[in-house]
Biotite code that builds the C-alpha atoms (Angstrom):
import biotite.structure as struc

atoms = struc.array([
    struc.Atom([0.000, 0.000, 0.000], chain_id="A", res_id=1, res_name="UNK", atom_name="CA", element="C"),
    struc.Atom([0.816, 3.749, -0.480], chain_id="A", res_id=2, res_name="UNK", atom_name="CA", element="C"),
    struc.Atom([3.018, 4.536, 2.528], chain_id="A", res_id=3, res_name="UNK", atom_name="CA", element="C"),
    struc.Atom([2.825, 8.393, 1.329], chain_id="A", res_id=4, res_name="UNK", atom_name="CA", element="C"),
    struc.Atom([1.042, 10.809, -1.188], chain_id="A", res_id=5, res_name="UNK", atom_name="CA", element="C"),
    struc.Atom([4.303, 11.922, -3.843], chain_id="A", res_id=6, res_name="UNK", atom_name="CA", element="C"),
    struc.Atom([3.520, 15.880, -3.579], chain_id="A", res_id=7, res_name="UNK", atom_name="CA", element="C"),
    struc.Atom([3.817, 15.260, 0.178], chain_id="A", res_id=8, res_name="UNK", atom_name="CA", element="C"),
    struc.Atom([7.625, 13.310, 0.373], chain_id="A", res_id=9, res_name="UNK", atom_name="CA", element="C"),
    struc.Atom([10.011, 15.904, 1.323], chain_id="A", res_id=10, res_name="UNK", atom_name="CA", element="C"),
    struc.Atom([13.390, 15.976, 3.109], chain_id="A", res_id=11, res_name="UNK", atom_name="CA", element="C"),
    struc.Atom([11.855, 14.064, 6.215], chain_id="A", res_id=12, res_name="UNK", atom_name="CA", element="C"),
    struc.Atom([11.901, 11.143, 4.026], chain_id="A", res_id=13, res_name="UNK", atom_name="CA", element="C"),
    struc.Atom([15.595, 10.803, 3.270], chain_id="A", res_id=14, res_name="UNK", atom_name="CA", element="C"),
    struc.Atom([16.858, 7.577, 4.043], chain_id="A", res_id=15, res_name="UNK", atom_name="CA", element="C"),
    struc.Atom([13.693, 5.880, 4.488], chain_id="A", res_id=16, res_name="UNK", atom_name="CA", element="C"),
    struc.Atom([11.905, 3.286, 2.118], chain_id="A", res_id=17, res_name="UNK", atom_name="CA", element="C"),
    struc.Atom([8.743, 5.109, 0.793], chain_id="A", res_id=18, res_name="UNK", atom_name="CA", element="C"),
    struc.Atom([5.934, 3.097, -1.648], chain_id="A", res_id=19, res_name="UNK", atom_name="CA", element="C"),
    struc.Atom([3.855, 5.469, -4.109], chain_id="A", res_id=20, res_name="UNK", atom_name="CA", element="C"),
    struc.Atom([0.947, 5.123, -6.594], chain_id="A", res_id=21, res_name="UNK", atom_name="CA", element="C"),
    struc.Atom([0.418, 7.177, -9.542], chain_id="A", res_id=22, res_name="UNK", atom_name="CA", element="C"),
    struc.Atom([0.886, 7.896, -12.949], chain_id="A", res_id=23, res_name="UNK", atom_name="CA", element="C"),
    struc.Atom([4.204, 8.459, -15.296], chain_id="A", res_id=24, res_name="UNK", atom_name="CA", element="C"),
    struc.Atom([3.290, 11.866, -16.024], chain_id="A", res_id=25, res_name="UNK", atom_name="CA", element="C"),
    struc.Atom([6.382, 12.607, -17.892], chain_id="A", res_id=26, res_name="UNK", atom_name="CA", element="C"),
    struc.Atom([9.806, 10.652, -19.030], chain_id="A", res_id=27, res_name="UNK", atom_name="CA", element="C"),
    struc.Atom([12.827, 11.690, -19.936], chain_id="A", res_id=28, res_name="UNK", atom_name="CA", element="C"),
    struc.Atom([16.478, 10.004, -21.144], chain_id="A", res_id=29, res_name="UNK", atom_name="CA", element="C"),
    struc.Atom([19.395, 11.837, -20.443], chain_id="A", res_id=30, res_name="UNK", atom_name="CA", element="C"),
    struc.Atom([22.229, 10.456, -22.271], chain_id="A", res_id=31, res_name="UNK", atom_name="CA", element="C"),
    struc.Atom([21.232, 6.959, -19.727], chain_id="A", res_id=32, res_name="UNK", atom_name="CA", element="C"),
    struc.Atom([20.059, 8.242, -17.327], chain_id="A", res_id=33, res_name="UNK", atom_name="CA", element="C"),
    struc.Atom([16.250, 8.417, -17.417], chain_id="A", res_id=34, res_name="UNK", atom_name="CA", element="C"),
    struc.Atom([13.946, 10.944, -15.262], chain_id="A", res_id=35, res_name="UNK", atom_name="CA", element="C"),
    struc.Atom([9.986, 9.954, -14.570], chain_id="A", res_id=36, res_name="UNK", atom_name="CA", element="C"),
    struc.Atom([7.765, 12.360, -13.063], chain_id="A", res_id=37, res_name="UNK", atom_name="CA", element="C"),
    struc.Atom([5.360, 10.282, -11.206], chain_id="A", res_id=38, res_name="UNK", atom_name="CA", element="C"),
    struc.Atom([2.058, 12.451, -10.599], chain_id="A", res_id=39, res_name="UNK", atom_name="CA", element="C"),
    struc.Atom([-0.916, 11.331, -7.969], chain_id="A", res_id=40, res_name="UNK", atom_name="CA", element="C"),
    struc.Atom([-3.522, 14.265, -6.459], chain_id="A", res_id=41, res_name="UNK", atom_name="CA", element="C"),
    struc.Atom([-1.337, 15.876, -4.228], chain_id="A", res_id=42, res_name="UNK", atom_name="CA", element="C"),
    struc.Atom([1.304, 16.350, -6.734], chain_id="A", res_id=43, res_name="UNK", atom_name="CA", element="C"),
    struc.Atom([5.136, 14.888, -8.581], chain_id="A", res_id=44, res_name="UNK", atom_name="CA", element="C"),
    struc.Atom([8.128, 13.051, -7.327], chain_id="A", res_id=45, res_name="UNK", atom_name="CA", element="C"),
    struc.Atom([10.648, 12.612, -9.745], chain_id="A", res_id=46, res_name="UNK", atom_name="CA", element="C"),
    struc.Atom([12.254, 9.083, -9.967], chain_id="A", res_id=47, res_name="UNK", atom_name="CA", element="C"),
    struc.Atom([16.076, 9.067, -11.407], chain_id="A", res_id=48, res_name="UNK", atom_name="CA", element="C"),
    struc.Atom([17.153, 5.933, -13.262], chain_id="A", res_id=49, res_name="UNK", atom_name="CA", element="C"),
    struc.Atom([20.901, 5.056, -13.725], chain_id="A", res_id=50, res_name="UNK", atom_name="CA", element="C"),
    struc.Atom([21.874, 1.869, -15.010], chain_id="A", res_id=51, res_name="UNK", atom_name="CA", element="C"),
    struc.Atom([24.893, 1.803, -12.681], chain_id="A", res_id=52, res_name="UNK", atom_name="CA", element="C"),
    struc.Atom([23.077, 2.263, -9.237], chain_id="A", res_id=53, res_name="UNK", atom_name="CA", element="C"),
    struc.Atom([19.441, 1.000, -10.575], chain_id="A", res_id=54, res_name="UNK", atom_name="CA", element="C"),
    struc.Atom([19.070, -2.738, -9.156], chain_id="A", res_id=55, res_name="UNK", atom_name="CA", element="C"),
    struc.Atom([17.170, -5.297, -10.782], chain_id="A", res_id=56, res_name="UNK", atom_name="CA", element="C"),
    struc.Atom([14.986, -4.756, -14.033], chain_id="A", res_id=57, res_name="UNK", atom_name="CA", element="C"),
    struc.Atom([14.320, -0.908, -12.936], chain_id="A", res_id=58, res_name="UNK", atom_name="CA", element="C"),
    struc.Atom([16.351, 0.736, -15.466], chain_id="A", res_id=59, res_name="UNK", atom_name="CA", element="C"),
    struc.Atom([14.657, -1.597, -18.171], chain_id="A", res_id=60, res_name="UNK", atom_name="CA", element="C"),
    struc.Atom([11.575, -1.024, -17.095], chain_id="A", res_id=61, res_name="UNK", atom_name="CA", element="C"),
    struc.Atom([11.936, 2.667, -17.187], chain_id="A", res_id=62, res_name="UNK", atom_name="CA", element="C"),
    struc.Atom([13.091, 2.386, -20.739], chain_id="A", res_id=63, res_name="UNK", atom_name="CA", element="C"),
    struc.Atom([10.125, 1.206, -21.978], chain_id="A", res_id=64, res_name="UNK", atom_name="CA", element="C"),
])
């Protein structure tokens, strides 16, 4: 389940494991290294992909 709303993670969340729900609102590659701004109702947190520190199929998955 949704541990927090994304327009609402801030600061206080550094360090911490944090689940969110939403929508890929906008994606962008930056020479490998891909940016998605994931949108709910109370606003965007953007999620950085880098295929050097992205475990697992993330960085894949992002590319699609």
């Amino acid at each position: 389940m949704r541990t927090v709303y994304s327009g609402l993670v801030d600061e206080s969340f550094i360090g911490q494991t944090v689940t969110l729900f939403g929508w890929a609102h906008r994606r962008r590659d930056h020479g490998g290294v891909i940016f998605i701004d994931l949108r709910d109702r109370e606003g965007i947190t953007q999620l950085t992909f880098d295929p050097e520190h992205s475990d697992g199929d993330a960085f894949k998955i992002a590319e699609t």
